[in-house]
C-alpha positions in Angstrom: 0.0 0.0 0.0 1.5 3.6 -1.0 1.9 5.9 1.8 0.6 9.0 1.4 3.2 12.0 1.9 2.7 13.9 4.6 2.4 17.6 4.1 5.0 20.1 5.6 3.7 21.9 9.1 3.4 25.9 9.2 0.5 26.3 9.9 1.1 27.5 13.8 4.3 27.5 16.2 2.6 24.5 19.3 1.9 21.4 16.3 4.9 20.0 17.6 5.5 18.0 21.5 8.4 19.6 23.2 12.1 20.2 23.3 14.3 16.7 24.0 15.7 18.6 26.7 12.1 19.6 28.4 11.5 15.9 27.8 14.3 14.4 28.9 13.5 16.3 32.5 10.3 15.3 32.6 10.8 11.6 32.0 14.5 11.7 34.3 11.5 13.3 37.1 8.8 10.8 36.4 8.8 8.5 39.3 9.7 11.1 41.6 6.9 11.9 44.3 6.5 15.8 45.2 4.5 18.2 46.9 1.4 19.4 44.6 -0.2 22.9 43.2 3.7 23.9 42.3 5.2 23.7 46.0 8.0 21.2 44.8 11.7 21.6 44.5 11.5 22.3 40.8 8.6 24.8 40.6 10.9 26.9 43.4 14.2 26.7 40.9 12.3 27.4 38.2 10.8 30.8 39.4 14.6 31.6 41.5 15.7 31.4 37.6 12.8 33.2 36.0 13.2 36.2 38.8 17.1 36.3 38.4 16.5 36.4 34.4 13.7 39.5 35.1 16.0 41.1 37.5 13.6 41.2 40.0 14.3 39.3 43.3 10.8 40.0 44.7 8.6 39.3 41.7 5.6 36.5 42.1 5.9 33.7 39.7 2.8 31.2 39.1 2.6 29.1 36.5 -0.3 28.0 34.4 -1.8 25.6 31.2 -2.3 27.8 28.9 -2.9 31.3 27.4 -6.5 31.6 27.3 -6.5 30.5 30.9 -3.7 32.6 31.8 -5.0 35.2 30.0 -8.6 35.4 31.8 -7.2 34.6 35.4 -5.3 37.3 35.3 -7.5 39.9 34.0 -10.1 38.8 35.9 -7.7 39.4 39.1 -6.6 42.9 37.8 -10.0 44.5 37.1 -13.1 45.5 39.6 -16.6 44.0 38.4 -17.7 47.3 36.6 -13.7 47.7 34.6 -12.4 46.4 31.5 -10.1 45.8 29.1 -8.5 48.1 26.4 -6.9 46.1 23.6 -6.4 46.3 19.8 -9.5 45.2 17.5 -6.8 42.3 16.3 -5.7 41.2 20.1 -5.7 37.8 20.9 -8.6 38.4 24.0 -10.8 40.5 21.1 -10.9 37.7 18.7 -9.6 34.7 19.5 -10.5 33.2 22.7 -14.3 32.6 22.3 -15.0 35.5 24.6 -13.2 34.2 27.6 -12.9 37.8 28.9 -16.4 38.6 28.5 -17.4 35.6 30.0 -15.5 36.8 33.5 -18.0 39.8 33.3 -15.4 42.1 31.5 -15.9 43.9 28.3 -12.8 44.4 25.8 -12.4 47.7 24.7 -11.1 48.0 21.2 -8.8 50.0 19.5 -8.2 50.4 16.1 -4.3 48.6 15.9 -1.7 49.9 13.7 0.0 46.1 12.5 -1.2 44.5 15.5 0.3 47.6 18.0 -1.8 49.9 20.0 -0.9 53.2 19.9 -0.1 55.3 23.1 -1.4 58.6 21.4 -4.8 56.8 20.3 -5.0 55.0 24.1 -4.6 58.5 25.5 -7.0 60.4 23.2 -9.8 57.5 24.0 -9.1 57.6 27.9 -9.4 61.7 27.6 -12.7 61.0 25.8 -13.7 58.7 27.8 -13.7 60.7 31.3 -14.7 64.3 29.5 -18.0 62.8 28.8 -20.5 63.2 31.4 -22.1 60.1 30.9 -19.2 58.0 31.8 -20.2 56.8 35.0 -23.3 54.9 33.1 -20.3 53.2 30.3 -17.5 50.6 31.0 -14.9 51.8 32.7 -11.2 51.0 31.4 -8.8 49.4 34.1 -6.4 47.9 32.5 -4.2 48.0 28.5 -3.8 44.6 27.5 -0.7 44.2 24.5 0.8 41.3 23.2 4.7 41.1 22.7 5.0 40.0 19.5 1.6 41.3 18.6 -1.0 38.8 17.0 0.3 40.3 13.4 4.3 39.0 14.2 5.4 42.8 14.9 7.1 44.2 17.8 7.1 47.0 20.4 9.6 48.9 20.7 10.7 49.9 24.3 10.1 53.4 23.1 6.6 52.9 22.5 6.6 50.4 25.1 7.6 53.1 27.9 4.6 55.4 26.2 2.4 53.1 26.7 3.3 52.5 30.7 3.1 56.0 30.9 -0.5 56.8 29.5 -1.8 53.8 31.4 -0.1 54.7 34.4 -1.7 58.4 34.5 -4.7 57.2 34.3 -4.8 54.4 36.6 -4.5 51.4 34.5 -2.7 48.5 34.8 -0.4 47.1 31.7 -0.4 43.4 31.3 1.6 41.8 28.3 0.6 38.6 26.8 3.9 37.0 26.0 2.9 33.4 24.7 5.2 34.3 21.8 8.1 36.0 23.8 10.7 33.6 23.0 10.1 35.0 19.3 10.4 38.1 20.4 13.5 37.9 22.6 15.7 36.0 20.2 14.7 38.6 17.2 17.6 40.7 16.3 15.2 44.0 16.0 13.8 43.5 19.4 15.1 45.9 22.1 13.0 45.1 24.7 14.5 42.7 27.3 12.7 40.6 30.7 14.2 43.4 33.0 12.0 46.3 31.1 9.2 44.2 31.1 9.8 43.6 34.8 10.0 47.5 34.9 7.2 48.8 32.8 4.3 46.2 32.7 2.3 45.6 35.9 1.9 41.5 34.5 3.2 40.0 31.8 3.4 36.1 31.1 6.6 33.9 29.5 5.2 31.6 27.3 6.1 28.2 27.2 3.1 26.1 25.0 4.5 27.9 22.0 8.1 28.4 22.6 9.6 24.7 23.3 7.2 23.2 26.3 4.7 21.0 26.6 1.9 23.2 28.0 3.0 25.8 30.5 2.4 29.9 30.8 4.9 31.4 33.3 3.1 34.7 34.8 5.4 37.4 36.3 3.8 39.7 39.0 6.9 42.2 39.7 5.1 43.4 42.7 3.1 40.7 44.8 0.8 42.8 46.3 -0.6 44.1 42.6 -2.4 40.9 42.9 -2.7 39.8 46.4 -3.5 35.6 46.8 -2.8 35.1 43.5 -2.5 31.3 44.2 -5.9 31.4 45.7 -6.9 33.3 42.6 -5.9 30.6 39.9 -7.2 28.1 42.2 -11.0 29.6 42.4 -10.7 29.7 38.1 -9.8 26.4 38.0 -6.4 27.1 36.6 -4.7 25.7 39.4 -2.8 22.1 38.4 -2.9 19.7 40.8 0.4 17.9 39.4 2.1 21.5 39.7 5.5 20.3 39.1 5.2 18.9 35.3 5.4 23.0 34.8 8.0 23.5 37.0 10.4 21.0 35.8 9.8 21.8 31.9 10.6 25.9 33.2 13.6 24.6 34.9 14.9 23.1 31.5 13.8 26.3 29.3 15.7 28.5 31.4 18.9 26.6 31.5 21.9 28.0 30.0 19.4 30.2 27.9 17.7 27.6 26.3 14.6 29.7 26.0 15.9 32.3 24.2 18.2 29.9 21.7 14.9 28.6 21.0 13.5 31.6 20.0 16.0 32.6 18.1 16.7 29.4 16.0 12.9 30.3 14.8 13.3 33.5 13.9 16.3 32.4 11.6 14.0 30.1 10.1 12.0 32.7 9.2 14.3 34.6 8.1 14.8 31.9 5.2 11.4 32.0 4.2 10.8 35.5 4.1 14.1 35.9 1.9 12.8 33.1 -0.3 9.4 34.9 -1.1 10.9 38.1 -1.8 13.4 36.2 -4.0 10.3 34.7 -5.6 8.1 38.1 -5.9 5.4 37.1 -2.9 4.4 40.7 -1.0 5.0 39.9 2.4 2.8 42.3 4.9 2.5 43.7 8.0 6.3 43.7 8.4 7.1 41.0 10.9 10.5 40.1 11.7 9.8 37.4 14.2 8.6 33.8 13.8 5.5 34.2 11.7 5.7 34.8 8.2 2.5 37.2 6.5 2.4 37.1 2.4 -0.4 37.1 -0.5 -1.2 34.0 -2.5 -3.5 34.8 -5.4 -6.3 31.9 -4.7 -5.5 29.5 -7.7 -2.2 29.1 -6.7 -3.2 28.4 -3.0 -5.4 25.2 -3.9 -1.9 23.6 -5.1 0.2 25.1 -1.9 -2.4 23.7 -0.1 -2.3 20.2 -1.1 1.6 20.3 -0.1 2.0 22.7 3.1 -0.5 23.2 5.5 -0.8 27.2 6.8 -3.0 29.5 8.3 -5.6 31.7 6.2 -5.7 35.4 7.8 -7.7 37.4 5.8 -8.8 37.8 2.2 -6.7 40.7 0.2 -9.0 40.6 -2.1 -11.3 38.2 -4.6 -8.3 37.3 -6.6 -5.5 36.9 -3.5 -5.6 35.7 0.1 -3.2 36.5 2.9 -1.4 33.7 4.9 0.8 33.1 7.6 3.6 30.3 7.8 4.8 30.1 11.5 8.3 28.4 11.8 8.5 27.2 15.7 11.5 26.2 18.1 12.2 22.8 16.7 12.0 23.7 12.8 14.7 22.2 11.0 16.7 23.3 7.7 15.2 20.5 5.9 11.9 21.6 6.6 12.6 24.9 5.4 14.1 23.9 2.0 10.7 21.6 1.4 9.0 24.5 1.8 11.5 26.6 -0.1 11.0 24.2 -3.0 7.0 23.9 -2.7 7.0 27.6 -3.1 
């Protein structure tokens, strides 16, 4: 019986299990019996190497599954009953997580976004809006900017607009939380300028993602100040985000942040991009939005997507128009050179 080939994987950066090192802890572990809920040997090394990376001694580590449950915990814990969240029409709470936000009780306040960025001037002009009109006791009230780092569209803050964007929230009242499931892309980017130490400085909460950036499952959330979220543990535990077998997170976090391992990973990705990008260029694909990270945006004109599809599987993003359809490719922390030819040659 023929076999049939197996198309090449792009289509998102978590298809694939873990990195042999994050595996090769967890198995060495296995048979090892520890406390629960994260109060284990590992969980502690793993945030004493986590808070050294941040420089920030005092910081509050959890760890949870996975972004949408992060993502919802922690809102949920930032923001009074009548508050909620400003983020771009394109963030990954305004689109897609099926409304886990809402479902808390918290609207999500859009913004238009400028390549998946929200724009400090724009934030301030709304929040300026929002309180000169009279009526704003009767409306939602904004408590808290949520940004992703890279942003949903494979861009990047810079700490520039990063440090406007603290400061607008800030004078207002807000909290800043940073959704960094993707941070290991971002870190090990050569155009990136923002390190763990200035988001330890300038976001209130921010999360080092681990589902997408060489772990099993596993969210790391960094609270540089405890008492910005006081019983946080008891918080994760009322959502049901709480797991019971806490150290399978902290062991895999040990591993990631070992001699750098997390941001090796990212970068090895972001060179595999690199590839790609240069290949479509090479090949006379318009690539958009201007990523330089792990995921790769370009127009396809239709008919020749229905052959590309057959070979590679990707993501559909949005139509360009009835002729041409943009995609994304996402290279990931295990993506090898030989994929990347295949792909090279498909194209």
């Amino acid at each position: 019986m023929e076999m049939k080939q197996e198309k090449l994987s792009f289509e998102s950066d978590y298809m694939k299990g873990a990195h042999p090192a994050v595996m090769e802890a967890l198995v060495r572990t296995n048979l090892e019996k520890t406390g629960g809920y994260g109060l284990d040997p590992y969980t502690e090394a793993a945030k004493e190497k986590i808070r050294a990376a941040c420089g920030c001694p005092e910081a509050e580590v959890e760890f949870l599954v996975g972004g949408t449950q992060t993502n919802a915990t922690v809102i949920d814990a930032l923001l009074r009953g009548y508050q909620g969240v400003v983020a771009t029409r394109s963030g990954h709470i305004s689109v897609h997580e099926a409304g886990a936000i809402e479902a808390d009780g918290h609207k999500v306040l859009t913004l238009p976004e400028h390549d998946g960025k929200l724009d400090a001037g724009e934030l301030l002009t709304y929040l300026q809006d929002f309180y000169a009109d009279e009526n704003h006791e009767h409306m939602v009230m904004p408590g808290l900017v949520y940004i992703s780092h890279p942003t949903e569209s494979g861009t990047l803050y810079s700490k520039e607009e990063l440090l406007s964007l603290r400061e607008v929230s800030a004078s207002f009242g807000l909290a800043l939380y940073l959704d960094g499931a993707r941070l290991a892309y971002a870190l090990g980017c050569p155009e990136n300028d923002i390190t763990l130490e200035d988001l330890a400085e300038l976001c209130d909460v921010f999360y080092i993602g681990g589902t997408k950036c060489g772990a099993l499952f596993g969210e790391a959330v960094v609270i540089p100040d405890p008492e910005r979220i006081p019983h946080f543990f008891t918080i994760i535990k009322q959502h049901g985000a709480r797991l019971a077998k806490g150290r399978l997170l902290g062991v895999q976090y040990d591993a990631l942040f070992t001699d750098d391992l997390y941001l090796k990973l990212g970068a090895r990705a972001v060179k595999a991009a690199d590839r790609v990008r240069q290949a479509l260029v090479e090949k006379g694909y318009k690539l958009c939005f201007g990523s330089p990270t792990n995921q790769v945006f370009f127009v396809m004109e239709n008919t020749a997507l229905a052959a590309f599809g057959e070979k590679v599987c990707y993501s559909f993003w949005e139509k360009a128009d009835e002729e041409h359809t943009i995609i994304r490719l996402a290279t990931d922390w295990g993506t090898t050179d030989e994929e990347v030819d295949a792909l090279i040659a498909v194209l």
